[in-house]
Phi, psi and omega in degrees: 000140193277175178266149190295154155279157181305337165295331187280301204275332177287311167314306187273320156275014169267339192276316147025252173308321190256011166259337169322293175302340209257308188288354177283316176300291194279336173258344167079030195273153187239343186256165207298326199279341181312292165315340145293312164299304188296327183290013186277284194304331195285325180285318153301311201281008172265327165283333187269338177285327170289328175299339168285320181330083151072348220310124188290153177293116193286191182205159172087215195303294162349296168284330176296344193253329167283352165116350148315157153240149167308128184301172199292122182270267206234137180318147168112323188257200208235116162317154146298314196262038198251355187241197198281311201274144180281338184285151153283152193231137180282149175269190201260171196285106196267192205239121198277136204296147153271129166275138192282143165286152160232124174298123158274000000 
């Protein structure tokens, strides 16, 4: 299993922490087993809000060992392996608009 992320872990004690306060506060509850439920459900609904975060997507060495491929590096350009031939093909060089002089 990977290890959480800072999001995963910031996410999952803020809901924690602010759903706790928010259901103690709306049932008004005093006794120890109330205050054991609720603080039960605030902590599922704090793992479950972390197991949804998201992962960012790995990229480079990382995705090839798993069997991924890496997103698109940079526009323009051209894969090796996107045509029938094995060579790399450079794309062509591009050319910046020539600007007209104004004569004073």
């Amino acid at each position: 299993m990977p290890r959480p992320t800072a999001a995963q872990l910031a996410y999952g004690s803020a809901t924690v922490i602010v759903s706790t306060i928010a259901m103690l506060l709306l049932s008004q509850t005093s006794t120890g087993v109330g205050v054991a439920v609720i603080s039960a459900a605030a902590l599922a609904l704090g793992l479950l809000v972390a197991l949804t975060v998201p992962l960012p997507r790995r990229r480079g060495r990382h995705a090839a060992a798993r069997g991924t491929r890496p997103a698109a590096a940079v526009p323009g350009t051209v894969r090796a392996d996107a045509g029938t031939d094995t060579a790399a093909r450079v794309p062509e060089p591009r050319t910046a608009p020539v600007e007209h002089s104004v004569h004073h």
